[in-house]
C-alpha positions in Angstrom: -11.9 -8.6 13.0 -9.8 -10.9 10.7 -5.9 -10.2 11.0 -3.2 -10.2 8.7 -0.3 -12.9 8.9 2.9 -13.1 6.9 4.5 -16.2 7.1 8.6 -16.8 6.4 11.0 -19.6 5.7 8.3 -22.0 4.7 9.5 -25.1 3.8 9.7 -25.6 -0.4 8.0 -29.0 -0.2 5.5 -28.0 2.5 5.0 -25.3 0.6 4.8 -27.5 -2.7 2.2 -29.3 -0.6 0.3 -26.5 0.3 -0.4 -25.4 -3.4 -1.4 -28.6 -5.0 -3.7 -29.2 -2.7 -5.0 -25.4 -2.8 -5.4 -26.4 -6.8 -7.0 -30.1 -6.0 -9.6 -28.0 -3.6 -9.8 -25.2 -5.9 -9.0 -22.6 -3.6 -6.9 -19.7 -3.3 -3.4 -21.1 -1.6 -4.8 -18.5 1.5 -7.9 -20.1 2.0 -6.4 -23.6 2.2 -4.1 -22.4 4.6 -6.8 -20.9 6.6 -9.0 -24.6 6.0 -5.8 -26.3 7.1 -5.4 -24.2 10.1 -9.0 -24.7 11.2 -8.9 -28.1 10.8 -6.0 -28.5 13.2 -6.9 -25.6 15.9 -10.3 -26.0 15.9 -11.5 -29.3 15.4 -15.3 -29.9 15.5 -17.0 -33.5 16.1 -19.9 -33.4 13.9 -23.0 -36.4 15.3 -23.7 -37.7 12.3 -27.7 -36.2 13.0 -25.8 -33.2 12.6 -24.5 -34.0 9.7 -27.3 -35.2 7.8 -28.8 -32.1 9.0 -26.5 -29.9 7.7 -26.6 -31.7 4.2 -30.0 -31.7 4.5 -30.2 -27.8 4.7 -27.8 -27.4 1.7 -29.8 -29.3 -0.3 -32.5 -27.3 0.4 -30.9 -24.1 -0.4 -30.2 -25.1 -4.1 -32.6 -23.9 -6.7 -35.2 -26.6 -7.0 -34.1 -29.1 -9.7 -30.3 -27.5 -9.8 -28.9 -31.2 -9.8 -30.3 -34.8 -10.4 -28.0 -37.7 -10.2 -27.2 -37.8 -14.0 -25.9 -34.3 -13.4 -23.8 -35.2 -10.5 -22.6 -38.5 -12.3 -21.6 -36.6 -15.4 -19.8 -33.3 -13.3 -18.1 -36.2 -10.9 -17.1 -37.9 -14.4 -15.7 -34.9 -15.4 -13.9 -34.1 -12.4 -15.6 -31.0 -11.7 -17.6 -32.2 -8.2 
């Protein structure tokens, strides 16, 4: 069951930190602490089999023809992938 933690006397520029790149990853500033967190505590080497797997599957679960490389090219262009 998730918990609740309340952090204090975080550091202004850590905490500066924290939001931009909550905004850069567009994610609520919790969930980049949480991403940041996991990251740290719970690192996870990925084969890159695995990997390619794992992209493999995403791709799969879009909705044929949701993206083709123009559209990818364009959104990247646009800053929005």
């Amino acid at each position: 069951m998730p918990t609740t933690l309340t952090l204090k006397n975080i550091p202004d520029e850590l905490y500066g930190r924290l939001k931009a790149a909550a905004e850069a990853h567009r994610r609520s500033l919790n969930s980049e602490v949480l991403v940041c967190l996991e990251a740290v505590l719970l690192p996870q080497r990925m084969s890159v089999e695995d990997r390619l797997a794992r992209a493999r599957q995403l791709r799969q679960a879009l909705p044929t023809g949701a993206f083709n490389a123009d559209d990818i090219t364009r959104l990247r262009d646009e800053g929005r992938a």
